[in-house]
Every structure is written in structure tokens, then in C-alpha cells.
C-alpha positions in Angstrom: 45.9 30.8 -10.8 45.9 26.9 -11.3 42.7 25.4 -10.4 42.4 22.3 -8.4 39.6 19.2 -8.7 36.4 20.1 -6.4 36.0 18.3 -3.8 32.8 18.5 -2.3 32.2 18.5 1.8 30.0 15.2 2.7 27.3 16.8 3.7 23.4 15.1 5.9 21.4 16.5 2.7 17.6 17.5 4.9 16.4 20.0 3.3 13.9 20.3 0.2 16.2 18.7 -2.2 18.7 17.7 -3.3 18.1 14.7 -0.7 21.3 12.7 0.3 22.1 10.4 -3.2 21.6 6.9 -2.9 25.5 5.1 -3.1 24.6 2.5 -5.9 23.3 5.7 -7.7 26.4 7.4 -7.6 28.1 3.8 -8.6 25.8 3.6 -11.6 26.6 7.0 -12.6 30.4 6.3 -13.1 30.1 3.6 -15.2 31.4 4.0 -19.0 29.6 6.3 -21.0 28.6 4.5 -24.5 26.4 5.9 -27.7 22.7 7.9 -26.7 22.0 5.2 -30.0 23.9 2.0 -28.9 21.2 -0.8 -29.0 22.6 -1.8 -25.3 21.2 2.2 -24.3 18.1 2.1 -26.0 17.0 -1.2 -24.3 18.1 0.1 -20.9 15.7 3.3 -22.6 12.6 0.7 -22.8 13.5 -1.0 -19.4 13.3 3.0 -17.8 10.1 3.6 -19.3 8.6 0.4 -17.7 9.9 1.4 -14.7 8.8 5.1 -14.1 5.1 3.9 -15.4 5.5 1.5 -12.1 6.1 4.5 -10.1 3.7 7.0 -11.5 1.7 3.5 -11.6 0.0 4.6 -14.8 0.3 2.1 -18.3 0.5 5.9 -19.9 2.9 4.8 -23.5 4.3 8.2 -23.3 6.2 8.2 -20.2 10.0 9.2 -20.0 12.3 11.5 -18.8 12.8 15.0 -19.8 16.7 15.0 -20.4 16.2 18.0 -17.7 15.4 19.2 -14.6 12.0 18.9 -12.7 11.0 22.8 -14.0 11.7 21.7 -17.4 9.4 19.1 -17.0 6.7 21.4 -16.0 7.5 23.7 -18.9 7.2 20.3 -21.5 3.6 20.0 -20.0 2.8 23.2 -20.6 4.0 24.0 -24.0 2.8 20.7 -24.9 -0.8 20.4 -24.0 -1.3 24.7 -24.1 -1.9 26.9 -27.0 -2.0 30.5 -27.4 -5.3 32.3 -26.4 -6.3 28.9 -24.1 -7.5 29.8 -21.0 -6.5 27.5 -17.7 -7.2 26.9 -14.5 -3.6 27.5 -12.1 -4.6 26.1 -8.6 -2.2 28.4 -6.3 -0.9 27.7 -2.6 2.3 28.1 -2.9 5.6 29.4 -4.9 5.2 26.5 -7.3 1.5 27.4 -8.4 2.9 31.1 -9.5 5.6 29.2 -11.8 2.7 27.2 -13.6 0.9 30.9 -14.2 4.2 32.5 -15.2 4.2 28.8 -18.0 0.6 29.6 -19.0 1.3 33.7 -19.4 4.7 33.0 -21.6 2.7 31.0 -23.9 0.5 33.7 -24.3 -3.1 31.8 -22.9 -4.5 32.9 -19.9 -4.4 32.1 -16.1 -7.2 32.1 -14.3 -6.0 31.9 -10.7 -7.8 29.5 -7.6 -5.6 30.7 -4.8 -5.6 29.1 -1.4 -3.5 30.1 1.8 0.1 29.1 2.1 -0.1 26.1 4.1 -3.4 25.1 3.1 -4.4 22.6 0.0 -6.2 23.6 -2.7 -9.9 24.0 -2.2 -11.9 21.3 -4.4 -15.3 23.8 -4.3 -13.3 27.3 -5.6 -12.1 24.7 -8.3 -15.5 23.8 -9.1 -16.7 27.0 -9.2 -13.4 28.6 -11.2 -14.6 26.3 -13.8 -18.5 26.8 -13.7 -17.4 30.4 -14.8 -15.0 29.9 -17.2 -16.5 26.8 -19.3 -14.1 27.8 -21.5 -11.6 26.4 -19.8 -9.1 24.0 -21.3 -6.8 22.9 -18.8 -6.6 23.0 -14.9 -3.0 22.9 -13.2 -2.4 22.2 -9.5 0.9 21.3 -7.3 -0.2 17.8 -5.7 3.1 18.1 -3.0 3.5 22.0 -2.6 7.5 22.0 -1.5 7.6 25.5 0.0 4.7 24.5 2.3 4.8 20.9 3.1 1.1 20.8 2.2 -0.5 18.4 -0.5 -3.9 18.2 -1.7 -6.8 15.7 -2.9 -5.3 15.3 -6.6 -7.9 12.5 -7.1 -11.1 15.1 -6.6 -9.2 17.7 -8.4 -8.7 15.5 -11.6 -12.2 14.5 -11.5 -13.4 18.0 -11.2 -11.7 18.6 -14.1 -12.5 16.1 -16.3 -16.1 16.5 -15.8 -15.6 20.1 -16.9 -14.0 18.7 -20.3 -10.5 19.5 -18.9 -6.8 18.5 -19.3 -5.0 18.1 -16.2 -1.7 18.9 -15.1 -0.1 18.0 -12.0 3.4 18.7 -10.1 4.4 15.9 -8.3 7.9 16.7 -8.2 8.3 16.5 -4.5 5.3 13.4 -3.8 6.6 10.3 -6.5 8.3 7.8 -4.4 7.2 9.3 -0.8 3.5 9.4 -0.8 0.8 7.8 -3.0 0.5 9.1 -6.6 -1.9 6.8 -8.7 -1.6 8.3 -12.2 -4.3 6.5 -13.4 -6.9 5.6 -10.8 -6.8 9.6 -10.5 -7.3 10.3 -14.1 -4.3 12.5 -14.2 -3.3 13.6 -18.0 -0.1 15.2 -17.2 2.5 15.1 -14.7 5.9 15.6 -14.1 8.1 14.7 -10.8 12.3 15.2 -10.3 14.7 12.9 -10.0 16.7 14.7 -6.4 13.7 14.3 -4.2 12.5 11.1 -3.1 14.2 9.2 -5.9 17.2 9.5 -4.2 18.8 10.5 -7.5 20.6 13.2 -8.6 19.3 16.6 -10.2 19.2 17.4 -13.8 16.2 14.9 -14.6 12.3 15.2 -14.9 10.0 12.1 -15.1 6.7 13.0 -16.7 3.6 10.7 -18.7 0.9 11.8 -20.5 -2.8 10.1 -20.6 -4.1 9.1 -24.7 -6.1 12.5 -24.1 -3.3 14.4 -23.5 -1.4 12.5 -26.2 -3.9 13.5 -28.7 -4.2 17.0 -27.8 -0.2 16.7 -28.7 -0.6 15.5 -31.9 -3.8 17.6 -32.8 -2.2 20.8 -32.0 -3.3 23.8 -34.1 0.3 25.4 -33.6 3.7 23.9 -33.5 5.2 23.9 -30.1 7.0 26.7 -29.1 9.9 24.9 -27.6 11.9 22.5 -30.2 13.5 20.7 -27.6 10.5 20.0 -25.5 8.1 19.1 -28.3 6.8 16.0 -28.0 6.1 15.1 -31.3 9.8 15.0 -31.8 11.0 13.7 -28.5 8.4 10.7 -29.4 10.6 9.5 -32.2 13.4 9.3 -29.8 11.7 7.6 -26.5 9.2 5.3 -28.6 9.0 2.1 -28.4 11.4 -0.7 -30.3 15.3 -0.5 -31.7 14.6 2.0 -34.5 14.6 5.7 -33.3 15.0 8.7 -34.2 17.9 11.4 -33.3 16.5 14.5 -31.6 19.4 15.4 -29.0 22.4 13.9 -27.0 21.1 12.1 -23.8 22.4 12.5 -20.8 23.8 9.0 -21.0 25.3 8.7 -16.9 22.8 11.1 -15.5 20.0 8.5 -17.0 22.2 4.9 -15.7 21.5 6.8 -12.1 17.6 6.8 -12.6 17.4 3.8 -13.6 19.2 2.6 -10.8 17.1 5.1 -8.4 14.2 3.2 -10.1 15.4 0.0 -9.5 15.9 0.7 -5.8 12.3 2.0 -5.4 11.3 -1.3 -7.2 13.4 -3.3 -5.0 11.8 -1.6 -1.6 8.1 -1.6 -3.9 6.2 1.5 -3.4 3.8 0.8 -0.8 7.3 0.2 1.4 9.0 3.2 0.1 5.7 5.0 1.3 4.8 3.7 4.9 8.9 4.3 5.3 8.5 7.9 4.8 5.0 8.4 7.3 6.9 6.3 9.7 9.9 8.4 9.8 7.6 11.6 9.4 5.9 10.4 13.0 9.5 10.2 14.5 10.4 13.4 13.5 7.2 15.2 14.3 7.4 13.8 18.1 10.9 15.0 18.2 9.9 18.7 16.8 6.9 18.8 18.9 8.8 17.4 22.2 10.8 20.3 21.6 7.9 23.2 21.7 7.1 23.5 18.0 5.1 23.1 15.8 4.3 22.4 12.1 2.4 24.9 10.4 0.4 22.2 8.2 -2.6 20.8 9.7 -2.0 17.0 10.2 -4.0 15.6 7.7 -2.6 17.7 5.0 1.3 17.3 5.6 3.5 15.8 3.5 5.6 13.0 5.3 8.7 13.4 3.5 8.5 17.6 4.0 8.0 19.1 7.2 7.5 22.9 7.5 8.8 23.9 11.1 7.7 27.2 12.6 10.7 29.3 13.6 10.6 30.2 17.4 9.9 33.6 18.5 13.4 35.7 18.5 15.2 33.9 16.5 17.3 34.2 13.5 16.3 31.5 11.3 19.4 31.6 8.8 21.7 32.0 11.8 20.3 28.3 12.8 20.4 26.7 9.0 24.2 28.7 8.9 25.2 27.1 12.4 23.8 23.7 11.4 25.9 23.7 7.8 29.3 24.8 9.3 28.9 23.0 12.7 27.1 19.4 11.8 27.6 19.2 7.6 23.5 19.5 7.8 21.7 21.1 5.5 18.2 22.7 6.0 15.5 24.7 4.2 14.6 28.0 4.7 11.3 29.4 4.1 9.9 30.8 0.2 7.8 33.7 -0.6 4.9 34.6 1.8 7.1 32.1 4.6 9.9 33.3 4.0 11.9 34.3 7.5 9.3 32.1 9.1 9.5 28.1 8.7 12.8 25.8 8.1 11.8 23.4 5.7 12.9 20.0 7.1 13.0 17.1 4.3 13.4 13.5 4.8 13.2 12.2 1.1 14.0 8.6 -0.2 17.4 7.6 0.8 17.7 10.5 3.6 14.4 9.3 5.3 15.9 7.1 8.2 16.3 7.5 12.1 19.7 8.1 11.8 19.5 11.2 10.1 16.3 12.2 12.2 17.7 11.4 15.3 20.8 13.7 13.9 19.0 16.9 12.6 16.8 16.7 16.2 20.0 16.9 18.1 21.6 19.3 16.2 18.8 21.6 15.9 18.0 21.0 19.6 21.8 21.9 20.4 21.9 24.9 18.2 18.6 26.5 19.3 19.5 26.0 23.0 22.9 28.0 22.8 21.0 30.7 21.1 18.9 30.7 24.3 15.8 30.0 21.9 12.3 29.5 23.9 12.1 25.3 23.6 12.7 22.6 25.8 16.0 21.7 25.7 17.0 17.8 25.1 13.4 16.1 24.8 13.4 16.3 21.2 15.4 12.6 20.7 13.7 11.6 23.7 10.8 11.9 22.3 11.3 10.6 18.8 13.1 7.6 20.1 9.8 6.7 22.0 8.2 7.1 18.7 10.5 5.0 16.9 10.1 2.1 19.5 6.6 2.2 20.0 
């Protein structure tokens, strides 16, 4: 059989990420493709580094891309700043909490788990007192923007309950950098990693992470090697410091990395504090229209997440028929529910480029139009009502 090019549907992109891509991205991405060593490349290198400490706003030296996706991002953190035998802290209130245990287990250190409902942040006193028994401790680990809940926590008072215990931190913000606040270092964060396909507006298949001096000389002070080659950080340092000489350690992902930077340069353009009252603005809109509508978001308002809404599903109804409904009938992608929620939320995003009325005023129709066939228990047609009062007042 002869294959054919793929030609993907144009899909409204409102779930959990991917978000919809940013059209000067996908411009950037498709322009020629020169050496991962070309002096042009490595200043554009330098120029990307400058940005992404603007938007983790941190003057960390050792921030760069991971030439991989957010996870692998998590995993550099780990391997990096872990050992074997180690004991750390893993904050859990959500799916993403169990992937930083399974990290901390493969290394062969152990987990101690603080776990906290689904829904709910992380509890700054069971962190306290997690680390008043184990003094041992090395590290703690928490999910600042938990993406299967929509909930994120007080990553400021966790850092600082670490560091008074003597402790690294890490922290996922892979779903919070570019939508809501992330002050790298008036928090005191050591270690974070974010993804490019969220509120970047960028494509997958990229992970943005910085390191604090402390973490950075844990790094280099190590009393193993690293048990990743490609993620070890005293190697990738050769190739993302700073200057015209560097060393080879792999092939770039030369187009993937012109889209960041232009994702970066967007962000820059808008500046942060924009990029972030955009996204709590166009979280009210959507909220009025979900709650005009008779549901209701399982997150307690001053814990949400404005650029990820989780929607309870209504009594009766078959959430996947609605997300398989809204795909083939409006081109609109939604999340479904993970783990404990699974069956029980949609998982509505509106991330950096996606986050406008437009596409609200879209999903809220569609969804309205859907659940109404279906006979679902709402009030029919209020929900754009509603969220075009919003977006006038």
C-alpha cells in the first residue's frame, strides 16, 4: 500500500495540552535547519537561556531546555540532584506526584509520601511534620500546578519549609510557567522543570528547567555518576554554557528549539504579568459560563488553576460520549479525567495561545449543545449568556 502525507484535521486544542500552537511558532519552526554548532545557533542558544530565566524569573546560570519532553525534564531533576539510598520528601495530590515517587524509587532512594486529596493542594503542616520525622531528608518534591486536578499549591511556603529543614527542592511547573505566577527565586525554588505545549503555546518534545547554585553544587559534588548519560548535567553543561566554545554532547533539536524561542519571544512581547491577568480573566469567563450552566468545579476557588478547569460531569452521563461528540462534531478537544477522577471531571484547558473568548465562548456552546441533546440535567443556553456578561463587565 502507498502511503500518503498526513494531514492533520484543524482542531480548537482545550484540553490539558497540547494547547492550540501559536502561528509565528509554527512559522519559526519551518525555517532552515543549520548546524546544533553553527555560531549563528549557539547565540540564538544564549539568547534562549536569557529568555526562559525571564519566565522562570530566576538569574539561575544553569537554565535551558532539556532537548525533551516535560517528563524528561522531571526525570533530569531527579537523577541529577538524587543519589541512591537518599531519602525524599514526594508531596502527592495527584497523578503527577506518583511519577515523582516512581523517579525517586528507580534511583533506588526512598519516597516518603505527604499525600493530600485529589483536588486539594498540598498541606504545608503534613510537610512540616514529614520532615520533622525524617531529618534525614534530602530533598522535597511537590507539583506546584497539578494538571489532573486543576489545583495548585503555596510553592513559596513549601520551598521555605524545606529549606529550613536543609532541603533541596523540586518543583513541577509544567502546566503553571506562562499562566500563573512562578517566581523561581523570590520562592527559593532549586529545581524546576515546565513543558513547552502548555501555556507556552509551543509545541511538545521540550522541557525548560533551572537549577539554584545549591542545586548546582550538589551536581557537581555528586558521590555517584549520574545514572542517565544523556541527562547528566555535568555533561549537558559543556554544551548549554555560556560563550562560543562548547562542547558536543548530542544533536539538538535545531527547529523544535527556533519554536521556543519564538514561544518565548511572544510571552516577552505580551510580558508576564499580561500573559497572567489574561489567563484569570478568561478563567472568570469560563467559570460563569460553566456555572450558568449547573456545574460546578471541583477545586475550591482559591486553589484553581486559571488556565485548567476541572468540570464535574453531570449525573447520568457518559463523559467520553461528550469529549467523542465534541471531537467529531466541533474539531474540539477536551480532557477526560486521570486516576482517582477518572469517569468523573472533563478537564477544560485554556493555555497560552488557546486562552481567548473565542475559543471560550466556542467550547461553552458546544458543550452546552451536546449535553442538552443528551438530555443532561443543566440549563440549557445560559452558559454564553452568562460568560458574555462576564466578559463585558
Amino acid at each position: 500500500m502507498q502511503s500518503k502525507s498526513f494531514i492533520p484535521p484543524v482542531r480548537t486544542l482545550m484540553g490539558p495540552g497540547p494547547s492550540d500552537v501559536h502561528p509565528r511558532i509554527l512559522g519559526a519552526m519551518a525555517r532552515p535547519t543549520i548546524g546544533h554548532l553553527d555560531p549563528q545557533f549557539v547565540a540564538m542558544m544564549d539568547d534562549m537561556k536569557h529568555l526562559l530565566q525571564y519566565a522562570f524569573q530566576t538569574s539561575n546560570q544553569l537554565t535551558i531546555p532539556v532537548s525533551a519532553p516535560g517528563s524528561a525534564g522531571m526525570e533530569t531533576c531527579f537523577v541529577n540532584l538524587v543519589e541512591r539510598g537518599e531519602k525524599v520528601v514526594v508531596c502527592q495530590n495527584g497523578v503527577f506526584g506518583a511519577r515523582m515517587k516512581e523517579n525517586v524509587e528507580r534511583i533506588g532512594a526512598e519516597a516518603v509520601m505527604v499525600e493530600d486529596a485529589w483536588g486539594a493542594p498540598v498541606d504545608p503542616d503534613k510537610l512540616e511534620t514529614a520532615l520533622k520525622n525524617h531529618p534525614d531528608a534530602k530533598v522535597v518534591a511537590f507539583v506546584h500546578a497539578e494538571t489532573s486536578t486543576g489545583v495548585q499549591s503555596d510553592a513559596a511556603t513549601l520551598c521555605k519549609i524545606a529549606r529550613a529543614h536543609d532541603c533541596l527542592s523540586i518543583v513541577d511547573t509544567v502546566t503553571s510557567l506562562g499562566g500563573t505566577p512562578v517566581q523561581v527565586d523570590e520562592w527559593g525554588i532549586d529545581a524546576v522543570y515546565s513543558g513547552t505545549q502548555k501555556c507556552l503555546s509551543c509545541t511538545p518534545g521540550l522541557s525548560p528547567v533551572s537549577f539554584s547554585e545549591r542545586a548546582v553544587d550538589k551536581i557537581k559534588n555528586r558521590q555517584s555518576k549520574v545514572q542517565s548519560w544523556f541527562m547528566d548535567l555535568n555533561l549537558v553543561m559543556g554544551y548549554w554554557g555560556e560563550g562560543a566554545k562548547r562542547a558536543y554532547h548530542h544533536t539538538a533539536p535545531i527547529n523544535a528549539l527556533y519554536g521556543l524561542h519564538e514561544a518565548l519571544v511572544v510571552l516577552q512581547e505580551e510580558g508576564l504579568e499580561n500573559a497572567w491577568a489574561r489567563h484569570r480573566r478568561n478563567h472568570n469567563v469560563l467559570r460563569a459560563g460553566i456555572e450558568a450552566m449547573g456545574l460546578e468545579l471541583i477545586v475550591q476557588a482559591e486553589y484553581r488553576l486559571p488556565q485548567l478547569n476541572a468540570v464535574s460531569v453531570p449525573a447520568g452521563v457518559d463523559e467520553a460520549q461528550v469529549r467523542k461528540r465534541l471531537l467529531q462534531d466541533y474539531q474540539l478537544e477536551i480532557g477526560a479525567g486521570l486516576g482517582a477522577l477518572a469517569g468523573k471531571i472533563w478537564r477544560i484547558g485554556q493555555m497560552g495561545y488557546a486562552s481567548n473568548s473565542k475559543n471560550i465562548l466556542y467550547c461553552l456552546g458546544a458543550l452546552d449543545a451536546v449535553l442538552s441533546s443528551m438530555n443532561a440535567p443543566i440549563n440549557s443556553g445560559a452558559a454564553v449568556k452568562a460568560a458574555l456578561e462576564q466578559l463585558n463587565s
